[in-house]
Each structure stands twice: as C-alpha cells, then as structure tokens.
NUTIVO-62869 format. One record per residue: x, y, z of N, C-alpha, C in turn; residue number from 1. Coordinates in pm, 1 decimal, decimal comma, always signed. Atoms other than C-alpha are relative to their C-alpha. Layout:
        nX        nY        nZ       caX       caY       caZ        cX        cY        cZ  num
         X         Y         Z         X         Y         Z         X         Y         Z  NUM
...
This chain:
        nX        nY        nZ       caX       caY       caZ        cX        cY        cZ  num
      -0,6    +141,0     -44,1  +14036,5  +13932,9  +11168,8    -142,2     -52,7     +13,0    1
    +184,8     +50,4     -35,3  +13636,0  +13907,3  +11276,0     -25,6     -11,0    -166,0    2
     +58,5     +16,4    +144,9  +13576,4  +13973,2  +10885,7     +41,8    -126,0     -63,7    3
     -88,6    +171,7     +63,6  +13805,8  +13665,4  +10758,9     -87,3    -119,4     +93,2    4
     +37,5    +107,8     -84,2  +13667,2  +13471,8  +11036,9    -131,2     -41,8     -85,6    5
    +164,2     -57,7     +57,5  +13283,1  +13585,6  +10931,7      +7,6     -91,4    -165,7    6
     -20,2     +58,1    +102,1  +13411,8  +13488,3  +10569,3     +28,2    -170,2     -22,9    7
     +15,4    +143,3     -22,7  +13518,7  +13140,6  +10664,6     -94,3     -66,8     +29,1    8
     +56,7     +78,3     -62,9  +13290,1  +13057,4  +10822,7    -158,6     -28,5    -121,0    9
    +108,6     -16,0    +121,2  +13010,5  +13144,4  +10525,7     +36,9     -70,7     -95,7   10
     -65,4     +85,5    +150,7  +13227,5  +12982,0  +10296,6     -43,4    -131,5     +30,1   11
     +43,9    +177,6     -65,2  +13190,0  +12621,3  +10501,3    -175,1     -27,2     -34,3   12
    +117,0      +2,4     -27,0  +12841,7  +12721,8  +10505,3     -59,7     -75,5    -149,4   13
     +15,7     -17,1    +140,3  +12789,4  +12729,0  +10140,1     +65,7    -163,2     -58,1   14
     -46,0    +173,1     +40,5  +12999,4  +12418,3  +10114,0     -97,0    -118,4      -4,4   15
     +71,7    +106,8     -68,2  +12817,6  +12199,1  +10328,7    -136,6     +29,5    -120,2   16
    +142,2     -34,8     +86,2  +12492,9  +12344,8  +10126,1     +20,9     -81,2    -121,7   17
     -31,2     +79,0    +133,9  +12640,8  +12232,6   +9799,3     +29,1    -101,4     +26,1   18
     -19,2    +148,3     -58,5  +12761,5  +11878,5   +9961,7    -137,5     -36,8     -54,9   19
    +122,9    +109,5     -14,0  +12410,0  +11785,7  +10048,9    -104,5      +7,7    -143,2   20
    +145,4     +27,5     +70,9  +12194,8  +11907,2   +9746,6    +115,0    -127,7    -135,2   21
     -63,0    +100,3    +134,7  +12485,5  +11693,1   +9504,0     -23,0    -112,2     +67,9   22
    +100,6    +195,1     -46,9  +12386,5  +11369,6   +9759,7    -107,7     +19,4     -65,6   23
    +172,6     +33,1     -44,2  +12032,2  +11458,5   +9745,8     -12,9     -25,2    -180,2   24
     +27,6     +84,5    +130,1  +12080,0  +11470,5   +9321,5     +18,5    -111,5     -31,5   25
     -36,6    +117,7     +13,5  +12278,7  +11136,6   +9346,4    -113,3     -58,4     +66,0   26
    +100,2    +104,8     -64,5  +12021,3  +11011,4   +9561,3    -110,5     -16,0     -80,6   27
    +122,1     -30,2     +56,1  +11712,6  +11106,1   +9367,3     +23,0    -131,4    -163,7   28
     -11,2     +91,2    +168,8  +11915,8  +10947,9   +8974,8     -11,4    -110,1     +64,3   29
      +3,7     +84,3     -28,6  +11952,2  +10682,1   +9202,9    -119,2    -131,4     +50,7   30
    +143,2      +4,2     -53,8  +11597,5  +10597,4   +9328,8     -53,1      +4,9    -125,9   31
     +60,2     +65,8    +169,4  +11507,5  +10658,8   +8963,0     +21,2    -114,7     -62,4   32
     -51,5    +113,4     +50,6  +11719,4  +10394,7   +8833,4     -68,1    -120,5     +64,6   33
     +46,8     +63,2     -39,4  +11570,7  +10190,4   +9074,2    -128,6     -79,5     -48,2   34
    +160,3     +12,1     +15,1  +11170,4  +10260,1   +8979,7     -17,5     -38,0    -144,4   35
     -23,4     +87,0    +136,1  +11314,5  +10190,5   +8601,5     +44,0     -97,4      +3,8   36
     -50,5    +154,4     +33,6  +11441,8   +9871,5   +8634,7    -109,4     -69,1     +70,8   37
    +113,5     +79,4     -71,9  +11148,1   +9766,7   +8863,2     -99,4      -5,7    -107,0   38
    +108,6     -27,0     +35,8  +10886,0   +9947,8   +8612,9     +17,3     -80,9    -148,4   39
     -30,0     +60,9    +134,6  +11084,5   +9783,4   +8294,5     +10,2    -187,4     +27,6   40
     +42,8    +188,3     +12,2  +11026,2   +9384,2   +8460,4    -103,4     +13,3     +19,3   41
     +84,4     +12,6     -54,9  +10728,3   +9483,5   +8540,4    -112,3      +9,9    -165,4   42
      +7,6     -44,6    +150,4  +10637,3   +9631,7   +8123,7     +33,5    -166,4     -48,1   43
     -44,5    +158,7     +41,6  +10835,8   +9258,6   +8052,9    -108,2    -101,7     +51,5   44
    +127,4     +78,3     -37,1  +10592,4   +9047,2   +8260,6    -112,2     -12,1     -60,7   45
    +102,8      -0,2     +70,9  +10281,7   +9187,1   +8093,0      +4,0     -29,1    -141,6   46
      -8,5     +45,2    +136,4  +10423,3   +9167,8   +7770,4     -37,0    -204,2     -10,1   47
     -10,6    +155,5      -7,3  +10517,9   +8785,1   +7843,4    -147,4     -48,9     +13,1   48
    +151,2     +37,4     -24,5  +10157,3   +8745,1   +8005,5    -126,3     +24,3    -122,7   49
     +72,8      +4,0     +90,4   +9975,8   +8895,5   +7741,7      +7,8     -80,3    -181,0   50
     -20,3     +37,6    +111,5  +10158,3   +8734,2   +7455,3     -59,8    -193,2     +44,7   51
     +44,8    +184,4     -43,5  +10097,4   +8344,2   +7617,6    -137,2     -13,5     +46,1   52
    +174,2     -16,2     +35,2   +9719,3   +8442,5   +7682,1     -48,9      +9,7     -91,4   53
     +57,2      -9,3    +126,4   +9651,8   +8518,2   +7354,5     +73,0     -96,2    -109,2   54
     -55,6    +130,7    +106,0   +9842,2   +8183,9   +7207,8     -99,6    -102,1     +47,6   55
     +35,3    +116,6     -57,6   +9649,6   +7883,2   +7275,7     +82,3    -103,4      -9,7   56
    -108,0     +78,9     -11,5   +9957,1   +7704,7   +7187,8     +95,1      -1,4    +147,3   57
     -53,1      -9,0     -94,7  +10119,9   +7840,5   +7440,7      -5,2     +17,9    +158,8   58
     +84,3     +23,7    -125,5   +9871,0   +7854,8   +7711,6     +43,3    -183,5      +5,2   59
     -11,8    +163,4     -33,6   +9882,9   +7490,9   +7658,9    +125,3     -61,7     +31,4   60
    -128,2      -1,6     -73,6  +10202,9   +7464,6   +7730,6     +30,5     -11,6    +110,5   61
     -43,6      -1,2     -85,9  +10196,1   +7563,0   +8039,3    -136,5      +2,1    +130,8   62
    +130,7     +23,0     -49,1   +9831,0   +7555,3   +8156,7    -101,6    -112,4     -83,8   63
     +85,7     +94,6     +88,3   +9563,9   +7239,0   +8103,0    -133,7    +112,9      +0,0   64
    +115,4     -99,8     +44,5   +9214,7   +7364,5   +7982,1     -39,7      +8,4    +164,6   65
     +93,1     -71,1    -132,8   +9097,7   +7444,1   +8376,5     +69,1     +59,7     +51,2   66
     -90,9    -115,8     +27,4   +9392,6   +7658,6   +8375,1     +75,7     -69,4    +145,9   67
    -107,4     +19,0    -180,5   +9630,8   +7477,6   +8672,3     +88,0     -33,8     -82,0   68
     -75,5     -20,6     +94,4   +9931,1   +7451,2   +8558,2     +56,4    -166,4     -54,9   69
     -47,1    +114,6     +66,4  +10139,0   +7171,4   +8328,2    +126,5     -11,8     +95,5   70
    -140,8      +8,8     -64,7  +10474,8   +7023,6   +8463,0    +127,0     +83,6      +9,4   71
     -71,1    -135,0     +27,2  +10614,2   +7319,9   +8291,6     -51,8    +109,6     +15,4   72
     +27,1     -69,8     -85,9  +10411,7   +7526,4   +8428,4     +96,8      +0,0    +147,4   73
     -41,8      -9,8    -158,3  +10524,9   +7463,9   +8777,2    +115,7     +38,3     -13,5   74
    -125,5     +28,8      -5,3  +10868,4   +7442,0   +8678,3     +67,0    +189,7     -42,7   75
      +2,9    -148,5     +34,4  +10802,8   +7812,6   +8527,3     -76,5     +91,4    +106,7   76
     +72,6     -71,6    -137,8  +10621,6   +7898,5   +8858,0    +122,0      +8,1     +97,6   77
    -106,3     +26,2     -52,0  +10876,7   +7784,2   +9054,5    +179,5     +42,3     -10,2   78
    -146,0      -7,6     +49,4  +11220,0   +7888,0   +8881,9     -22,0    +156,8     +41,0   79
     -28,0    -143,9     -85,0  +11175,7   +8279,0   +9010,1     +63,4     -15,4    +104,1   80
     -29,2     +14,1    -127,4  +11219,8   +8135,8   +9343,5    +148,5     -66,4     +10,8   81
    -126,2     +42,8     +29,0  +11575,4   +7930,6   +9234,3     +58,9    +136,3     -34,0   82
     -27,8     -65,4     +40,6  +11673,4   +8237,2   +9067,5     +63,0     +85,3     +71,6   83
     -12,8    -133,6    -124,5  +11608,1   +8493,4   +9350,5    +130,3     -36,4     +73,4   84
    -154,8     +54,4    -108,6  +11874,9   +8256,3   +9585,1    +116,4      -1,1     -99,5   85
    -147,9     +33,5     +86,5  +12090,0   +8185,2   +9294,6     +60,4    +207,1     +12,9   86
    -104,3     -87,4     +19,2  +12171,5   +8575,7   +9242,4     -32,4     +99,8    +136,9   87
     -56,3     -38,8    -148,3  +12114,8   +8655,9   +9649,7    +130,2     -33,6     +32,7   88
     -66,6     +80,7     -14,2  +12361,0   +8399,8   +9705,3    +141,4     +88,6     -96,6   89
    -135,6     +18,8     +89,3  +12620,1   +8495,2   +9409,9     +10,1    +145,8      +2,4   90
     -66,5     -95,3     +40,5  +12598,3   +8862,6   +9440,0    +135,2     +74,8      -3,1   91
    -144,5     -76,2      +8,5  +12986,4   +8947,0   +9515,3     +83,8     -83,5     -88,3   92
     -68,4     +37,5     +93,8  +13062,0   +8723,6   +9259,8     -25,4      -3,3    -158,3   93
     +63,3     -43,5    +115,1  +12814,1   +8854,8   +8970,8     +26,5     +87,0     -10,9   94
     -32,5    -137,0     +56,4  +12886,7   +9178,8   +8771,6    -145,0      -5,1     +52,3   95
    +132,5    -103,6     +15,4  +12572,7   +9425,9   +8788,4     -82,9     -55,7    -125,6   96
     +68,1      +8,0    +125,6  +12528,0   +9356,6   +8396,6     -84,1    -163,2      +0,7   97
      -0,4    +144,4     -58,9  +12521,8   +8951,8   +8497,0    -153,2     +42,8     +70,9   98
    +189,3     -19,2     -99,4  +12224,8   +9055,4   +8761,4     -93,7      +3,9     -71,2   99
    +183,8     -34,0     +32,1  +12018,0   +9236,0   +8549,0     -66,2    -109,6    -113,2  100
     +34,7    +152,4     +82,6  +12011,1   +8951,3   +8288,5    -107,2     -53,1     +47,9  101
     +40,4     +84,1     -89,8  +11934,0   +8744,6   +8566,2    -170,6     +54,2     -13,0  102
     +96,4     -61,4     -37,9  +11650,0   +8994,2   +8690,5    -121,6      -1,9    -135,1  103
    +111,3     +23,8     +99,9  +11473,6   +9024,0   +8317,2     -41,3    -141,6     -24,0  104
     -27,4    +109,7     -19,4  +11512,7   +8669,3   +8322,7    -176,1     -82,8    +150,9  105
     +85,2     +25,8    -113,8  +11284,7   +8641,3   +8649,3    -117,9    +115,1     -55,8  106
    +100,3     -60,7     +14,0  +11052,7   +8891,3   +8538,9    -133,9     -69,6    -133,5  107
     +72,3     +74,7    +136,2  +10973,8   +8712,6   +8221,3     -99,9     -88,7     +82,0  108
     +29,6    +139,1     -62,2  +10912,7   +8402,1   +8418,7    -150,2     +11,8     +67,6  109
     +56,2     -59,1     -81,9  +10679,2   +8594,3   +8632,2    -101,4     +75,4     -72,3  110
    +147,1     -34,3    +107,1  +10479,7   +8683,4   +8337,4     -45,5     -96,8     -54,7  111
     +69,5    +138,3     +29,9  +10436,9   +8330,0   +8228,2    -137,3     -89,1    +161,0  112
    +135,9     +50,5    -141,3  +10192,4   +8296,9   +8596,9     -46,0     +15,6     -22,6  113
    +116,7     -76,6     +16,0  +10022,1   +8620,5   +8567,1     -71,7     -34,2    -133,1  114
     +42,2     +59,4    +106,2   +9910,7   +8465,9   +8221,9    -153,2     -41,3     +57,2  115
    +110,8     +75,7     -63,3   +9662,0   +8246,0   +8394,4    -110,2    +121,2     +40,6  116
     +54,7    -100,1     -70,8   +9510,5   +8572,7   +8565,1     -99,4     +76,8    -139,7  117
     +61,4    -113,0     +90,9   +9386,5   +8700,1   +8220,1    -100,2     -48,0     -43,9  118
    +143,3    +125,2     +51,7   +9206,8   +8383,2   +8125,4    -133,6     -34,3    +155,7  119
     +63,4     +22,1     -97,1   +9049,1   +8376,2   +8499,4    -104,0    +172,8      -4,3  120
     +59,5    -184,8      -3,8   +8957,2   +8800,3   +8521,8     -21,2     +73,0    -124,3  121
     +55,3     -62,7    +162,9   +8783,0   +9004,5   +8249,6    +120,3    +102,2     -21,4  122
     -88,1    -105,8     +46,0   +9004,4   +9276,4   +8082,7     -39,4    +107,9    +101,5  123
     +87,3    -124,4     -82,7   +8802,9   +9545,5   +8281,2     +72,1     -28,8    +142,7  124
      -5,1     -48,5    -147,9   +8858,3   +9435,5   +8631,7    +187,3     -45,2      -3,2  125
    -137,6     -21,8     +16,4   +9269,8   +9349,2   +8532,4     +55,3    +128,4     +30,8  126
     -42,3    -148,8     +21,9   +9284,2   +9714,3   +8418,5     -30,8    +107,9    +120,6  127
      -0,6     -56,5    -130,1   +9122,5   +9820,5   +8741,5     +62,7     -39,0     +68,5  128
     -76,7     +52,9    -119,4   +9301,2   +9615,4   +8971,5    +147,0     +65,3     -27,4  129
    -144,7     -39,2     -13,9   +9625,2   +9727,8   +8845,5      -4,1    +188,9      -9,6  130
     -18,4    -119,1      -4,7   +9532,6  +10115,4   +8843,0      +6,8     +34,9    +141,3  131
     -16,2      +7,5    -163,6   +9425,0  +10083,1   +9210,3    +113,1     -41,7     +55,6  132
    -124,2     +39,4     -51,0   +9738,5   +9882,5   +9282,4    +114,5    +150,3     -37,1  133
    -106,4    -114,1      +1,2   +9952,9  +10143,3   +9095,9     -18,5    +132,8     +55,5  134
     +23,1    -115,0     -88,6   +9804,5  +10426,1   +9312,6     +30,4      -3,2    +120,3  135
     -36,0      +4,9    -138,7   +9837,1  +10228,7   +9631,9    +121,5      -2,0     +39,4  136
    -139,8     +35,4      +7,6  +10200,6  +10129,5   +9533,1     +55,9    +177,3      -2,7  137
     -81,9    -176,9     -21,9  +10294,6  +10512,5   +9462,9     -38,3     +71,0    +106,7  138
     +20,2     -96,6    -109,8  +10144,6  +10679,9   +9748,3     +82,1     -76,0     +95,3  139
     -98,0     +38,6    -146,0  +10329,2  +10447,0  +10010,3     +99,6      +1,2     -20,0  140
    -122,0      +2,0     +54,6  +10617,7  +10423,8   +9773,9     +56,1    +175,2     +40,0  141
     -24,1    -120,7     -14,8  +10624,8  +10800,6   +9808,7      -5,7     +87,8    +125,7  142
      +6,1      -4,1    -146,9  +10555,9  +10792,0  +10199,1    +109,7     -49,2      +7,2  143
    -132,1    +104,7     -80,3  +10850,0  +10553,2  +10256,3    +134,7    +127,0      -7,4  144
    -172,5     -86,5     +13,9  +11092,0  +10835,7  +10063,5     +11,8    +102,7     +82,5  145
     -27,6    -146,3     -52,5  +10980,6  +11135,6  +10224,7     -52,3     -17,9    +152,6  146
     +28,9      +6,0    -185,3  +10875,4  +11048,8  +10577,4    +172,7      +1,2     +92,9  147
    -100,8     +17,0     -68,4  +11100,2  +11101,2  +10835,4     -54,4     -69,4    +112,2  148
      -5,5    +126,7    -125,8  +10965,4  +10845,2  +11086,2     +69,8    -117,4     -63,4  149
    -103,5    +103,8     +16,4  +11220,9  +10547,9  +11132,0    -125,8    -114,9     -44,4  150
    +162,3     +68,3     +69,1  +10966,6  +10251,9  +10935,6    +112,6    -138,6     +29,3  151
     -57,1    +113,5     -12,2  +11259,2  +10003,1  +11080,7     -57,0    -105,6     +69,9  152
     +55,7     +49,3     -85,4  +11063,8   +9891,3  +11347,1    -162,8     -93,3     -88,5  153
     +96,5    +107,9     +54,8  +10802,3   +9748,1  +11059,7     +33,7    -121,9     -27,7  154
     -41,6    +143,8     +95,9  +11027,5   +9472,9  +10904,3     -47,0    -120,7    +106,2  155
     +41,3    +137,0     -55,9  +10959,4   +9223,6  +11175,8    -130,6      +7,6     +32,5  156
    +160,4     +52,9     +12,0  +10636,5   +9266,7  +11220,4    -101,4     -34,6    -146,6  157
     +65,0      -5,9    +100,4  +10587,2   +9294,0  +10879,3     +36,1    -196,0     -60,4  158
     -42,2    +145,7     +41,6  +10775,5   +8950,4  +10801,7     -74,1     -47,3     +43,8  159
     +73,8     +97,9     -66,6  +10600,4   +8762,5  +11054,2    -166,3     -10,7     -47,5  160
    +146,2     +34,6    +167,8  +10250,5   +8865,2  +10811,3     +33,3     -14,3     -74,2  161
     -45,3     +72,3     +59,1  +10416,3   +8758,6  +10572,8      -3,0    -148,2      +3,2  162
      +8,6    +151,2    -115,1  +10503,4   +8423,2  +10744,6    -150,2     -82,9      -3,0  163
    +137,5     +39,4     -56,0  +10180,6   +8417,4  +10859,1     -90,5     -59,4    -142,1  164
     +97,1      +0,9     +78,1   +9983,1   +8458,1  +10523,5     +47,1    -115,0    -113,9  165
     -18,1    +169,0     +23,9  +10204,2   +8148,0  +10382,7     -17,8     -77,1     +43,8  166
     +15,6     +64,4     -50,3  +10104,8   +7959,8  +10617,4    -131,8     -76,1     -41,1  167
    +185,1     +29,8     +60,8   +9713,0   +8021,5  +10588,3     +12,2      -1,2    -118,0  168
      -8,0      -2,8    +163,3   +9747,9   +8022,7  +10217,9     -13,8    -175,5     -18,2  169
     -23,4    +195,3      +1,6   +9881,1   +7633,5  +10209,1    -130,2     -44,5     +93,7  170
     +51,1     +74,1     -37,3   +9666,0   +7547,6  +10467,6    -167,3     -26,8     -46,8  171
    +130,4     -67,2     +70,8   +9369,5   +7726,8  +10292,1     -36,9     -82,4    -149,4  172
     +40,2     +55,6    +130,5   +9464,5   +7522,7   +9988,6     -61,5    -175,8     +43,1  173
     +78,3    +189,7     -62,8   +9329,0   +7139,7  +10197,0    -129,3     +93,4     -24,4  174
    +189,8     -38,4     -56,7   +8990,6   +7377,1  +10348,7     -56,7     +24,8     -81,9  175
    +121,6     -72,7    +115,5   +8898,0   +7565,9  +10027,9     -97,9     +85,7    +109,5  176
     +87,5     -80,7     -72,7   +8733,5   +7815,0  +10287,8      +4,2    +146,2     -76,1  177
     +49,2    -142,1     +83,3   +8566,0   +8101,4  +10101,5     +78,4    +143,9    +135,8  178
     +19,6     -70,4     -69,0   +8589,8   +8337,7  +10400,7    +185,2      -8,3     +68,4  179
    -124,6      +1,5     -67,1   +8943,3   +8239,2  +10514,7    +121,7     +69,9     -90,6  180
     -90,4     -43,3    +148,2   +9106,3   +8306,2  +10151,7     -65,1    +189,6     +21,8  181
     +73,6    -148,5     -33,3   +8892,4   +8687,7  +10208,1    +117,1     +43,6     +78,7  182
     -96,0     -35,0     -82,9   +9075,2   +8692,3  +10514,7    +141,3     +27,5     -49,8  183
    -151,6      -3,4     +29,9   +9418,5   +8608,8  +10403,2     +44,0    +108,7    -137,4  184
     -32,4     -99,5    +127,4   +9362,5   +8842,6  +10066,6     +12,6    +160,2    +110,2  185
     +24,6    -144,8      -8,8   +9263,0   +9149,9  +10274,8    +133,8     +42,4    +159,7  186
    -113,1     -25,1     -91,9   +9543,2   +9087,5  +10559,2    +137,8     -10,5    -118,5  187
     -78,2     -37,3     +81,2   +9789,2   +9051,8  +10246,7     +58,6    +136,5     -58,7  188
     -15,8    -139,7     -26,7   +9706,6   +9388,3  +10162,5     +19,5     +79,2     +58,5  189
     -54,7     -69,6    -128,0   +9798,9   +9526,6  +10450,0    +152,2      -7,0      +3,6  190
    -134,1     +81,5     -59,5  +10126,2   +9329,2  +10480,1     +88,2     +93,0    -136,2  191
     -87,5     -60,2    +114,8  +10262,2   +9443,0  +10103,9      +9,8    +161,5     -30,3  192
     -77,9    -106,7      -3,7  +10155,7   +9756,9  +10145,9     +76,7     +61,0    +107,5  193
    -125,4     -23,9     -32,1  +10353,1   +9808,2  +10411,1    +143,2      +4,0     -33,2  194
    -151,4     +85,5     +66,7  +10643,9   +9633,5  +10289,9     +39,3    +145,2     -93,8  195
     -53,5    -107,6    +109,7  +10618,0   +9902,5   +9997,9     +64,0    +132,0     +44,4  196
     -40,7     -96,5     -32,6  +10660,2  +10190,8  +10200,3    +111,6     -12,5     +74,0  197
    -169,2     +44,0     -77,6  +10926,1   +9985,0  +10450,5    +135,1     -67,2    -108,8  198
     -91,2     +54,5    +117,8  +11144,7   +9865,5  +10117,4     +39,3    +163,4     -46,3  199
     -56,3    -147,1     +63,8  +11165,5  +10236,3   +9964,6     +45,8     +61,3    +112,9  200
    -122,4    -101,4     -94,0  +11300,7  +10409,4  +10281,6     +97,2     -89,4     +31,6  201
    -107,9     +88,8      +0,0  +11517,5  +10102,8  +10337,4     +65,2     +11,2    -106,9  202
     -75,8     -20,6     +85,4  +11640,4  +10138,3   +9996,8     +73,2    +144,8      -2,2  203
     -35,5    -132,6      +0,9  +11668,1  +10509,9  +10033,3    +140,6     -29,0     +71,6  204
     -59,7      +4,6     -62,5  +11883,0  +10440,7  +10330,1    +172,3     -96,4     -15,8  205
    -114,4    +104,5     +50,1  +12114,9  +10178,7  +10166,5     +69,7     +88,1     -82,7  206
    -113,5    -156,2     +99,2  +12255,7  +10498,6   +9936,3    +108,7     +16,3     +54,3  207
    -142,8     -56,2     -14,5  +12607,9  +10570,9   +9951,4     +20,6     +45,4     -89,0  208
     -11,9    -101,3    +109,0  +12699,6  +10877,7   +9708,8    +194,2     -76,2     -48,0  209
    -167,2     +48,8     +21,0  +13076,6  +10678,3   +9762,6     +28,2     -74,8      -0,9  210
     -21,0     +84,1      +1,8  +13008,6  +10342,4   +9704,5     +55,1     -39,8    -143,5  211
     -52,4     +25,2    +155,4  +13182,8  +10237,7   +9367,0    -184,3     -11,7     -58,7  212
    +140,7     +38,8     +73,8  +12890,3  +10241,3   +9084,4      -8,5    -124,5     -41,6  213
     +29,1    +143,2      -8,3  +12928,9   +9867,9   +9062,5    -105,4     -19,6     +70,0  214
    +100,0     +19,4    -152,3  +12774,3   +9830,4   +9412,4    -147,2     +40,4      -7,4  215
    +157,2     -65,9     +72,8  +12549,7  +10101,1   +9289,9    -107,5     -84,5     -31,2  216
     +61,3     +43,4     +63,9  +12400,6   +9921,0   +9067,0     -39,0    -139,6     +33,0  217
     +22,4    +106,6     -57,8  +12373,5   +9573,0   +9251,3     -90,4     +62,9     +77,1  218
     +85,6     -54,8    -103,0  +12203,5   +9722,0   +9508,4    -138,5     +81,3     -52,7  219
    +161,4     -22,0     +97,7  +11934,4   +9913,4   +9264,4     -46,2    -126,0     -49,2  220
     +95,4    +116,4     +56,5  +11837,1   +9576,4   +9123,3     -28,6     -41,2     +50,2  221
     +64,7     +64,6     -79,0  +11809,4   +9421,2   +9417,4    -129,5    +121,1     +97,1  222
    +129,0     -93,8     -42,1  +11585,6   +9696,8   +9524,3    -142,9     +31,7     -76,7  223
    +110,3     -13,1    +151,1  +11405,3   +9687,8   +9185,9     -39,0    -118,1     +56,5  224
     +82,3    +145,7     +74,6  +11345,1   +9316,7   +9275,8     -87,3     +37,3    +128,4  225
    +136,3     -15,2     -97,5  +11142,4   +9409,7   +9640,0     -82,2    +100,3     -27,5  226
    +121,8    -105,6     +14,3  +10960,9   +9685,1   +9499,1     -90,9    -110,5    -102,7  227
     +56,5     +84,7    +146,7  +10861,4   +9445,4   +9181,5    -102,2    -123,8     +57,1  228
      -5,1     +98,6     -26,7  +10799,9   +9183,2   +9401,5    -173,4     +54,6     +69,1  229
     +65,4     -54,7    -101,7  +10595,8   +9400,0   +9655,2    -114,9     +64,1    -103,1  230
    +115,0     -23,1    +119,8  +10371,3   +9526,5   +9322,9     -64,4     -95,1     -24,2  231
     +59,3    +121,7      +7,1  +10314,8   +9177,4   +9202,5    -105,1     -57,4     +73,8  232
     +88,6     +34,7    -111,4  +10134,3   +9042,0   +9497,7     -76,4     +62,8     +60,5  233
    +106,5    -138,1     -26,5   +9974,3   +9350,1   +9559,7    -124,9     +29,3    -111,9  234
    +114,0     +40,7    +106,3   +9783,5   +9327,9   +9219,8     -30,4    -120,2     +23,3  235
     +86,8    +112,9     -22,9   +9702,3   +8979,8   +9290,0    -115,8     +26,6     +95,6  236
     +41,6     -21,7    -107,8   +9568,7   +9061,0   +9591,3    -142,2    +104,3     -32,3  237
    +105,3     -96,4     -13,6   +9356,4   +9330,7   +9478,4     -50,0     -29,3    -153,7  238
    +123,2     +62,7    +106,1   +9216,4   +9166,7   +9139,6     -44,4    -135,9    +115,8  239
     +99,0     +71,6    -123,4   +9115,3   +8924,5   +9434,4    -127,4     +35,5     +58,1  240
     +97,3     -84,7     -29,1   +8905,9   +9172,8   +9549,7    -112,8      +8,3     -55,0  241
      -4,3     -63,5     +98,7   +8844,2   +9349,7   +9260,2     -87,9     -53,2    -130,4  242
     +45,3     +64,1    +142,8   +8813,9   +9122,8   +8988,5    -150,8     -89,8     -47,8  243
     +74,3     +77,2     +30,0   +8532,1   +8977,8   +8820,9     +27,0    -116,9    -106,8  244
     -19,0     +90,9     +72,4   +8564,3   +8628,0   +8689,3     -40,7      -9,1    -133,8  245
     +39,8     +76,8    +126,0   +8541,1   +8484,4   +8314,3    -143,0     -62,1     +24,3  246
C-alpha cells in the first residue's frame, strides 16, 4: 500500500512537471509571435520611410521643402491615431486576420512620419540611434519577461509621464525652449523605457494556454502594437539625443 501510494504520488509529480514546461512552450511560441508581428511593422515602416525619402515626388506629397508636413501629411500623421480606436473599439467584432490588416496598415502609415527623420538626421546617427534603441528595447524587454517583481505598480506612474510629456511637448511647441524640449526628450526616455519592460510582463501575464487561438491572436497584435509603439518613440527620442542634423 505505502509503495502504490509512493507511486501516485510521483506520478502527479511528473504530471504537474509536464503541465508547466507545455505552458511555459505555449508561452514562449506565444511571446514570439508577438516580437514578429511587432518586428515585421516595424521592417514595414522603414521600408515605407525609406522608399518616400528617396522619392522627391513623394516627399512632396506629404512634406513642403522645410519638411512640415502637407495636408496629407497630417492626415497621414494623424490616421494611426483613428485607427488605433477604430480596432480598440471593434475588437470583439474583428477577426484576428481583420486586425492584422488593420495593424500593417498603421505601421505603414507610421513610416510615412519617420520619413521626415531621414531628411532631418544623417544616415550615421539614424543607424546609431536605432542600434542603441534596439539594445535598450531588448534588455528591458527581456527584464519585463524574466523578472519576478510585480512591475504593476509602474502603469500609473508611468501613464501620468506620459500625460505629462504631452503636455510639455504642446506647450513646448508656443516656447520653442531649447532646454525644455532636452528635458522632455530625456524624461521620455525614461517613461518608454519603462513602459517596455511594464508592457512585456503585462503581456506575459495576459497568456492563457486555454484561451481559443482566436483570442490568441487578438491579444498578440495588440501587444505587438505597445511594444511597436513603445520602440517608435524610443528611437525618436534617442536620435534626439543622438542624432546629428543635415
């Protein structure tokens, strides 16, 4: 009887063991899928950016010669931000496939900005700013997965810099203050990378190994779009720095 017991009880053991490492593989394809659909609008953007920098047709389009933008510019600055609510708003009534449309869709868009950025910053300090960004983005990205401190307690403080750095931003655009825009670049950096490391354990945490793969997959894109989002502004921020002008 002690031996059967002994045996049961090793058997559960072994179970439970195999349970968690088949989450921890679902979790891991899942977290991939994620960093590919983020890293493939992010591949789309530059394409978009580098192909409308090197048109002058199509710079003109959407930038006058002192590079601010045309009516379609704005309207191509602006339509990410319609977008984002349109498929926040509609996700239990969009497929997954519907989203990601959507999502390449916004990424494009989002390479018709960074455009401007190529004609303002030399090739050199671009290519630096975004190696530094993609180092700062993976090390916190890679803190957020594997830390076990709770990083819940950042989102509101982190919003409210956020908040904050739209605020000074607009108000920064009446003063034109050299030293205030400094400010607001180097408290930005702070703010996103946080965000990066509080978005990847939040996403981690949004995993269910038993949610239909519909859901799945809604939920990776919308996780692709705050990591994407949280990159973006993080290279701005640091060819701010970084960059040396045209």
């Amino acid at each position: 009887m002690a031996m059967d017991l002994d045996k049961r009880y090793l058997g559960m053991g072994r179970a439970g063991t195999v349970d968690q490492v088949v989450v921890d593989q679902a979790l891991r394809a899942y977290m991939l899928k994620v960093y590919n659909i983020m890293g493939s609008g992010l591949l789309l953007s530059g394409i978009v950016a580098v192909v409308i920098a090197q048109s002058p047709g199509l710079m003109s389009l959407f930038f006058t010669e002192r590079l601010a933008p045309t009516g379609l510019g704005l309207v191509a600055m602006l339509s990410p931000l319609g977008l984002l609510l349109w498929m926040s708003f509609g996700i239990n009534r969009m497929s997954s496939g519907f989203l990601q449309g959507l999502y390449w869709v916004f990424t494009a868009l989002f390479g018709i900005s960074m455009a401007v950025l190529l004609h303002r910053y030399t090739g050199a300090s671009v290519a630096r700013a975004f190696f530094v960004t993609a180092a700062t983005f993976g090390a916190m990205s890679l803190y957020g997965y594997t830390t076990k401190r709770n990083l819940t307690g950042w989102g509101s403080f982190l919003l409210m810099g956020l908040i904050g750095i739209i605020i000074a931003a607009v108000v920064n655009m009446f003063l034109a203050s050299a030293m205030m825009h400094f400010v607001i670049s180097a408290v930005g950096v702070l703010v996103f990378t946080g965000l990066t490391a509080y978005d990847t354990q939040r996403i981690k945490s949004e995993f269910d190994e038993a949610d239909p793969a519909e859901l799945q997959n809604k939920r990776a894109i919308f996780g692709a779009v705050a990591l994407y989002l949280n990159f973006i502004n993080l290279f701005q921020l640091m060819l701010a720095f970084l960059g040396n002008r045209e």
